[in-house]
N, C-alpha and C positions, 0 to 999 in steps of 0.2 A: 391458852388460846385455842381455836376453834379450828376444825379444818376445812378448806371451802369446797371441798367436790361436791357439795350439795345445797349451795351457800343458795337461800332462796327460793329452794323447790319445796314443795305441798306434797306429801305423802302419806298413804292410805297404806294401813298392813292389816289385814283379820287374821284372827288367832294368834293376838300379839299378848293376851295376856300373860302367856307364858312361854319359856319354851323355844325355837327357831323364831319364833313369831317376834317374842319382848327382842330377845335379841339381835333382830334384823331394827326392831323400833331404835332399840338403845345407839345401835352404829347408824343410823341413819341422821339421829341426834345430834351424835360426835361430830359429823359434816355438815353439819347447820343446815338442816330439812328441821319444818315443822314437820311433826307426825302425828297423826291421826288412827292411836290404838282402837281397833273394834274386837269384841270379843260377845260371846254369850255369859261369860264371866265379870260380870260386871264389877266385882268388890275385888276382885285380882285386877282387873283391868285399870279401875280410876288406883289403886295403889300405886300401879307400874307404872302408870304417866307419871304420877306423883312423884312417884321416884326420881326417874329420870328429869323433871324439871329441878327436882333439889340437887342434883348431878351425884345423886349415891350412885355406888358402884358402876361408874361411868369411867373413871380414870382421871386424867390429867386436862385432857384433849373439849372437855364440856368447861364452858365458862358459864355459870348460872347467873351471874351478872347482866349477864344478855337478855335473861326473860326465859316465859313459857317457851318449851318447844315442843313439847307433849301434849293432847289434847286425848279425851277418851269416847268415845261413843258408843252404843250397844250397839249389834250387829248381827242377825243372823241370818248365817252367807244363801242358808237356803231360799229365804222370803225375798221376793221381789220389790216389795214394797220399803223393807229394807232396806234395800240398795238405793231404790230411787230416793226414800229420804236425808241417807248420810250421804251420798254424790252432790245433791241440792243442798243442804248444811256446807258440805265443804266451799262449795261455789263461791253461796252468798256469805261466807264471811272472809275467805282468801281471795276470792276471783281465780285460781288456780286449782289443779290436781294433777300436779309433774309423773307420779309414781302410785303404780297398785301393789300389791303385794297380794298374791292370792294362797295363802300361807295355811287358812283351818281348813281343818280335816281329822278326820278320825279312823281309826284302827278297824274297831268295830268288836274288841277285845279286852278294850279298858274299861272298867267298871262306870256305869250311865252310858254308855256305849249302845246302841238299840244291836242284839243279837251279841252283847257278852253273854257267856257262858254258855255259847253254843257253837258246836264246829264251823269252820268257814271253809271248808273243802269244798270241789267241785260238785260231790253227790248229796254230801247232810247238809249243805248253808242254806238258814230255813231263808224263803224269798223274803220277807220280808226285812231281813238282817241286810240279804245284799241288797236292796230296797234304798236301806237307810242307807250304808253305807253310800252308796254312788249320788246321793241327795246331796248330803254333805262335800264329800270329795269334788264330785265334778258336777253336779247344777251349780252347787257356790262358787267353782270356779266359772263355768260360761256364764254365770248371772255377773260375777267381776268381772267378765272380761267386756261384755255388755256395757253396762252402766261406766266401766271405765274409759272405753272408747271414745261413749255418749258425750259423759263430762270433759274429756279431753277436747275432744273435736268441738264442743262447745266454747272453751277456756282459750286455742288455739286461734279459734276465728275472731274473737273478740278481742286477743291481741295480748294476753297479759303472760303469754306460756307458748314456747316456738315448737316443741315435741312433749313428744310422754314417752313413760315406757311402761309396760306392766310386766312382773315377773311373778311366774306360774310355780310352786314348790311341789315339782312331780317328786317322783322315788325311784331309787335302782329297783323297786321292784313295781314298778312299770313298763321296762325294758326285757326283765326274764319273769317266766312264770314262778308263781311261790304254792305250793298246792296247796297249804291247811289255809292262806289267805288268802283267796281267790277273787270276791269283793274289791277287798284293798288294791290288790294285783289291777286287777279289770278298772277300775276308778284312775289307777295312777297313770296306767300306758293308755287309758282316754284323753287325760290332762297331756300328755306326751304331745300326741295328736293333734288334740285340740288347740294348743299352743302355734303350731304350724301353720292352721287355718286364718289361725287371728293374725299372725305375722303378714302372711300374701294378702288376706283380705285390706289390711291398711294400706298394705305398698299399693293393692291394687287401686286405692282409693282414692291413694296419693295423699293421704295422711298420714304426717311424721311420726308412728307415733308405733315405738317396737316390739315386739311381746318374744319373750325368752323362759325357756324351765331352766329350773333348779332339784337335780337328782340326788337328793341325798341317801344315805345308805347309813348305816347305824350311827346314827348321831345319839348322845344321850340326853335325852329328855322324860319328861313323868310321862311319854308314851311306851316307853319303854318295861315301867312299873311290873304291870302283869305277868311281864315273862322273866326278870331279873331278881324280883322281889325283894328285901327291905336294905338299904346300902348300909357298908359297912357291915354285913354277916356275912360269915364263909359260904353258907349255901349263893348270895349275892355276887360275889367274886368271883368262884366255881362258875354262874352262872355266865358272868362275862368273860373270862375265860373261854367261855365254851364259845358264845358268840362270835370272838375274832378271831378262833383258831384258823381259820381261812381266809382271813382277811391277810392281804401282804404286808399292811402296816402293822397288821396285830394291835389295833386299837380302836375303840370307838372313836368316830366326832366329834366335835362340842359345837355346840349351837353359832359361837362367834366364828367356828369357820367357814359356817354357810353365811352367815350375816357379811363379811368379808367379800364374798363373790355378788351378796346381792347390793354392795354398794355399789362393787363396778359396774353392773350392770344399771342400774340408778341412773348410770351417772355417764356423763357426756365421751369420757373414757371410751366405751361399747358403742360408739353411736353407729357403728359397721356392722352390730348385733344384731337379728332378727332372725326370728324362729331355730332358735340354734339350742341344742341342749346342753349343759355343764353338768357334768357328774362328778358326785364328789362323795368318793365309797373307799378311800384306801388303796385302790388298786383293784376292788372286787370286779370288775367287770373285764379287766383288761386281760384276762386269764388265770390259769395257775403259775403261783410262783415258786422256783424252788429256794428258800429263803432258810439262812442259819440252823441249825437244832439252838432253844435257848433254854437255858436253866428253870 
């Protein structure tokens, strides 16, 4: 059986073909949200609907008996034009859009990445790397937050959807400076920010409709790629190792633990939610910890 914290809501994620992204798609599924994966990846993207409508590696909890709940779109978060077509798509065939997910982004370090293989420090990040990087990161987020308002406030007044919510995938390194990734840095603690403005600007508007960040802190994902290199090699392990050695939990993320936080925020649960950040790092933020000697 299906679970209903989401039983009926229309949801939009970008950068769902992979990643935090599939995995916010796939639990949002679990709770009976249609979803609407966008990606630039389009042959990983229509797969991962795919998937998720045949309920592979969904669990227990997805009854495919029910029908599609997956749908894919292309998407790219920078284009405006974009935006405005898959908001209209969504409209005109659900009458609805409950949930955004403003989820892609980039490093600016991962191979296709505009400014791999060039420092992202504060003195050598050539401009146009940090260019790209704040295009993706944060125009695709205010362009989401934009067009999702738009469509909400639309869907609202015409009666078929009482609120929205959109949730923003900042980073703990939005919050503290990162110096070889200063880009990235600068992009995530604007989404930080930005998220705040959208929050007051609805209440001011008297539009139900919430905006929340999601700070995650080493989750493992093929963002990660670049700096851990091939899994399952000892140079790989060594390298994560090295990664958490200051983390208090001493371990990465996984994608379904941010997916977890952005269903409750989805979901009528949070409805006291608005402009409020959730960090979800291990402990990284909360200080140092003095934690066991382990083997």
């Amino acid at each position: 059986m299906t679970s209903s914290r989401l039983s009926n809501s229309v949801a939009l994620v970008t950068g769902a073909a992979r990643g935090i992204g599939l995995a916010i798609a796939r639990a949002f599924a679990r709770e009976g949200a249609t979803v609407i994966l966008t990606d630039i990846r389009e042959a990983e993207g229509r797969a991962a609907a795919a998937e998720i409508n045949a309920g592979v590696a969904l669990g227990p909890a997805l009854d495919p008996g029910t029908g599609p709940r997956a749908e894919f779109a292309t998407l790219d978060v920078r284009r405006e034009d974009d935006w405005e077509r898959a908001t209209a798509d969504v409209l005109a065939r659900h009458r609805r859009l409950d949930v955004v997910v403003n989820n892609a982004g980039v490093t600016g370090f991962a191979a296709g990445d505009p400014g791999a293989g060039h420092p992202h420090d504060p003195e050598h990040a050539p401009l146009d790397a940090w260019r790209a990087v704040h295009e993706v990161n944060l125009d695709g987020v205010f362009l989401g937050c934009r067009h999702g308002l738009r469509a909400m406030r639309a869907a609202i007044a015409a009666g078929p959807q009482r609120a929205g919510s959109i949730i923003n995938i900042g980073s703990r390194s939005g919050v503290v400076g990162i110096p070889g990734a200063a880009a990235y840095a600068s992009s995530k603690g604007a989404v930080r920010n930005h998220t705040k403005s959208v929050a007051l600007y609805a209440a001011e508007q008297g539009l139900p409709v919430r905006c929340n960040v999601i700070q995650p802190a080493a989750i493992m994902t093929p963002m990660w790629a670049p700096l851990l290199g091939e899994p399952g090699t000892p140079a790989h392990d060594a390298a994560v190792r090295e990664m958490v050695r200051d983390t208090p939990l001493r371990r990465f993320g996984t994608p379904d633990e941010v997916a977890h936080l952005a269903v409750y925020l989805a979901s009528a649960e949070s409805a006291y939610c608005t402009g409020a950040e959730f960090t979800i790092d291990g402990g990284i933020l909360a200080g140092s910890a003095a934690v066991p000697a382990r083997e």
